[in-house]
C-alpha positions in Angstrom: 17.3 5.9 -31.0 17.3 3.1 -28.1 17.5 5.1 -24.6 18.9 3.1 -21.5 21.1 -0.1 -21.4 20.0 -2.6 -24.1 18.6 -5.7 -22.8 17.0 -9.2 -24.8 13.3 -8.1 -25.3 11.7 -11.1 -23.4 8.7 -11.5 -21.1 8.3 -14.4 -18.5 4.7 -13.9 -17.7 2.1 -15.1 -20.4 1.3 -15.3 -23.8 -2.3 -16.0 -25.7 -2.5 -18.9 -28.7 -4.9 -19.9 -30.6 -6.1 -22.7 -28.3 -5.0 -22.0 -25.0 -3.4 -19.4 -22.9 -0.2 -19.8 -20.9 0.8 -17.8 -17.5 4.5 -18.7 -16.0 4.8 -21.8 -18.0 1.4 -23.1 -16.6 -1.9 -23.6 -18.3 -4.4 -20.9 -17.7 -7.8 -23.0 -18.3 -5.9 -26.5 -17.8 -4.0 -26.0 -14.9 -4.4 -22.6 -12.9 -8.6 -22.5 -13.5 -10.4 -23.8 -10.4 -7.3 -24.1 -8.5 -6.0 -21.3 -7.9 -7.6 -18.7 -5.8 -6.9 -15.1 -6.9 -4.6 -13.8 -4.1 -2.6 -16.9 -5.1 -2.3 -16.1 -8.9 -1.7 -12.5 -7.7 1.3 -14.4 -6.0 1.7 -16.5 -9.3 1.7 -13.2 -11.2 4.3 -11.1 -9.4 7.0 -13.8 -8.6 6.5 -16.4 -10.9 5.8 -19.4 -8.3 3.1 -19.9 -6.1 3.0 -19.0 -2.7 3.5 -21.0 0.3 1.1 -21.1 3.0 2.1 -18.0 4.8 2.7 -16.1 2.2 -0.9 -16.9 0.5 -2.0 -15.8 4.2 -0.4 -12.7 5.2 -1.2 -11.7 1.5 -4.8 -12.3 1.3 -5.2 -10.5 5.2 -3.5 -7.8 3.6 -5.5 -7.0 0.8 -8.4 -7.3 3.1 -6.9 -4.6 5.7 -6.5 -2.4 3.0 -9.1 -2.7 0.5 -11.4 -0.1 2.5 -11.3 2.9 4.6 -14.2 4.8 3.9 -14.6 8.7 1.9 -10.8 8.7 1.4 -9.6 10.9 -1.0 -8.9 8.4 -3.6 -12.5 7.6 -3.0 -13.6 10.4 -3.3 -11.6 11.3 -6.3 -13.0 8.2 -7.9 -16.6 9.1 -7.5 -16.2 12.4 -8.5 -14.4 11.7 -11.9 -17.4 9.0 -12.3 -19.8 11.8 -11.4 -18.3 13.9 -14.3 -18.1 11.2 -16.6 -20.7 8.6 -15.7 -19.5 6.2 -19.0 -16.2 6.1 -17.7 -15.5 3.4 -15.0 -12.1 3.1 -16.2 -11.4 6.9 -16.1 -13.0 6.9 -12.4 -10.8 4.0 -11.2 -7.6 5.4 -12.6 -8.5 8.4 -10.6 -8.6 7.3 -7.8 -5.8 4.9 -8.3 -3.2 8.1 -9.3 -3.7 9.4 -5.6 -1.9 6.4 -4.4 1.7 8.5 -3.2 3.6 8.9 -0.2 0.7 10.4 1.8 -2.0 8.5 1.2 -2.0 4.6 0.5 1.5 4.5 -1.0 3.4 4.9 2.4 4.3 0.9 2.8 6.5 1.3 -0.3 8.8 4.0 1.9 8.7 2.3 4.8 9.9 -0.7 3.1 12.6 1.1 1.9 13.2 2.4 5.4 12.9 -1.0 6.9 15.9 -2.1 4.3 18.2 0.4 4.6 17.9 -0.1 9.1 18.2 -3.9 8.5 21.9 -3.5 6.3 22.4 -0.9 9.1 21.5 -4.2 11.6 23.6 -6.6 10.0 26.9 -4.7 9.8 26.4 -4.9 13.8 23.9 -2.8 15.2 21.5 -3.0 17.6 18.1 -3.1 16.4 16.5 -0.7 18.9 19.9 1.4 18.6 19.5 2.0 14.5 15.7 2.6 14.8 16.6 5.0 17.7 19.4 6.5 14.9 16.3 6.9 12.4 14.1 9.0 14.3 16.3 11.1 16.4 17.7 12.1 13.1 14.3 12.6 11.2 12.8 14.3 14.3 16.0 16.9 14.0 15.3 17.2 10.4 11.6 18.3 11.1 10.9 15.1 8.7 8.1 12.3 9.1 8.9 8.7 10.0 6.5 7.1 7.8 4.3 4.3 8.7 3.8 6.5 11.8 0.8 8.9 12.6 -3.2 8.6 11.6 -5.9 10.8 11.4 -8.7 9.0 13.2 -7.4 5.8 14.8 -5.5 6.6 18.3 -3.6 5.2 20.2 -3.6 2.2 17.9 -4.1 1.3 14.5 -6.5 -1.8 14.9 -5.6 -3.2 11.4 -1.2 -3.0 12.3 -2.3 -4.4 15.5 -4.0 -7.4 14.5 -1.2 -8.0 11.2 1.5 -8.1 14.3 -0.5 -10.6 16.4 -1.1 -13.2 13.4 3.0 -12.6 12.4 3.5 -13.4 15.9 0.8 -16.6 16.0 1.8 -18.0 12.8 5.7 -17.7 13.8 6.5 -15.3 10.8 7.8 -12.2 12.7 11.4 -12.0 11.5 14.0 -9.0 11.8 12.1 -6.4 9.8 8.8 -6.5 12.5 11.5 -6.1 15.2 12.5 -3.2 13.6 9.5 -1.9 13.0 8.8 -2.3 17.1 11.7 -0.4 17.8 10.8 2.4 15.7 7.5 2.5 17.4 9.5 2.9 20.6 12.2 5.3 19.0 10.0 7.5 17.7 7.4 8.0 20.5 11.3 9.2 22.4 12.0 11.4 20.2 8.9 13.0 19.6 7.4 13.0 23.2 4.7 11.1 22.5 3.8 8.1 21.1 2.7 8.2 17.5 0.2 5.8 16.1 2.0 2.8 13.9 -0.7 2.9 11.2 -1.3 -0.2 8.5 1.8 0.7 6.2 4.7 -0.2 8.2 2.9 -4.0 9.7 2.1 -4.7 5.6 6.2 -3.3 4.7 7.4 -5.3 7.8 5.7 -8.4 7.6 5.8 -8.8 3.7 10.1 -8.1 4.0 10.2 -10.8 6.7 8.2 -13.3 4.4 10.5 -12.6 1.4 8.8 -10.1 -0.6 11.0 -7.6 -2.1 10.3 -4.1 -1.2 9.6 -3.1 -4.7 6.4 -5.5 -5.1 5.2 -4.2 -1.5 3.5 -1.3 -3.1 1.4 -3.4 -5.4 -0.8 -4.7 -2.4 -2.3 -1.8 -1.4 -3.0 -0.5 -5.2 -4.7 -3.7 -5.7 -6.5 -3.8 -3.0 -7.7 -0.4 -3.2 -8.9 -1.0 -6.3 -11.6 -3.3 -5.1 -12.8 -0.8 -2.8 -12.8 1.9 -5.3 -14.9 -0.3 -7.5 -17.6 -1.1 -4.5 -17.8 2.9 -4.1 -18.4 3.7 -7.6 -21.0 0.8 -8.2 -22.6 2.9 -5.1 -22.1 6.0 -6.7 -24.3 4.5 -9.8 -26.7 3.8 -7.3 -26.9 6.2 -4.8 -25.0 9.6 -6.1 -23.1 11.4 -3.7 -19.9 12.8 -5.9 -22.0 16.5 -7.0 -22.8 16.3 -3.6 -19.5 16.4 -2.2 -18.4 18.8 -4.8 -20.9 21.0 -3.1 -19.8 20.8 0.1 -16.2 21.6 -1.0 -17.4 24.7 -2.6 -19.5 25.4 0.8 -15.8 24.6 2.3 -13.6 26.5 0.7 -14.0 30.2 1.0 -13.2 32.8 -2.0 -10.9 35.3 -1.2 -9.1 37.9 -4.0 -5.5 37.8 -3.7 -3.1 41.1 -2.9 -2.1 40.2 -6.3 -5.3 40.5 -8.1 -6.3 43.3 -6.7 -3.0 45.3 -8.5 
């Protein structure tokens, strides 16, 4: 039984023969080999062309922003599963990689979204600062979270959205979707009564929107890049084993407690 709308069973991105391999209608070893560095066949990969100049920019400073952020809990997840299971690198990464959700690491895909559904809201005639002042008012009575706003540890600013919005400015790629983005900053530190962090997520949305990326790829970034930092942490945790460790401290943590219900 076929489920969902049928549709020709085709794939544009490679094949294998016998003597070469093709990728988007270009020779892997002949052409692309040498050439290309891997942010651009990333590029290559996901859209089927390469990328301009900017775009191999922005794209590459991305992945670097985001690659690393010390013991986060995808981290931490990863080394622990690899801890468990010390023949399973591939167990540990995909560990680490299934934490990536609207909390942690997967918040530039909402605010993408959010970004997109302020811009339509912008081009039927309103104000930028007046829609981003809509948003939060209304997600501030809601008792909801703008996301993209808000850290843990860095305060007053995010140095990594900081330094995303001064190279968008430098390299004249700030478009309509980092204007929005300022505005929220602006809305939401009015509605709240303070100003809220703008952490890394809504810079990588903001910036990747104004280049042309669509806001369904924007997640992608951040789960690749994390993925080279969860691979240096678990080639530490080889080396220099800290996940019992932490599983320790957790247990040292977390206090046992019987429930009123148990106790029936």
């Amino acid at each position: 039984m076929q489920i969902g709308k049928h549709r020709t069973s085709v794939s544009h991105i490679g094949q294998a023969y016998p003597d070469r391999v093709e990728v988007r209608g270009r020779d892997l070893t002949g052409d692309l080999m040498g050439r290309l560095s891997f942010t651009e066949y990333f590029h290559l990969l996901l859209t089927g062309r390469e990328p301009t100049d900017d775009e191999r920019f922005f794209l590459d400073l991305m992945l670097v922003a985001i690659a690393e952020h010390g013991m986060m809990p995808t981290n931490i997840a990863a080394r622990m599963t690899l801890a468990a299971d010390p023949g399973s690198l591939q167990g540990a990464v995909a560990a680490g990689i299934l934490g990536c959700g609207p909390v942690v690491l997967g918040t530039s895909e909402s605010c993408a979204r959010l970004l997109e559904e302020a811009q339509k809201k912008v081009a039927s005639g309103g104000a930028p600062a007046a829609v981003a002042g809509d948003v939060a008012r209304a997600t501030h009575a809601s008792d909801g979270k703008v996301p993209g706003f808000g850290h843990p540890v860095h305060r007053p600013l995010d140095p990594r959205a900081e330094r995303i919005l001064e190279l968008a400015d430098d390299r004249g790629v700030s478009g309509p979707h980092v204007l929005l983005a300022r505005c929220l900053r602006d809305a939401v530190a009015e509605a709240w009564g303070k100003p809220l962090t703008m952490n890394v997520a809504m810079p990588i949305a903001a910036v990747m929107l104004d280049l042309g990326f669509s806001s369904s790829v924007v997640k992608a970034v951040p789960i690749l890049a994390r993925t080279a930092g969860l691979l240096a942490h678990l080639t530490e945790e080889q080396h220099n084993p800290v996940g019992f460790l932490m599983a320790a401290r957790a247990e040292e943590a977390v206090e046992y407690e019987r429930s009123p219900e148990d106790a029936l």
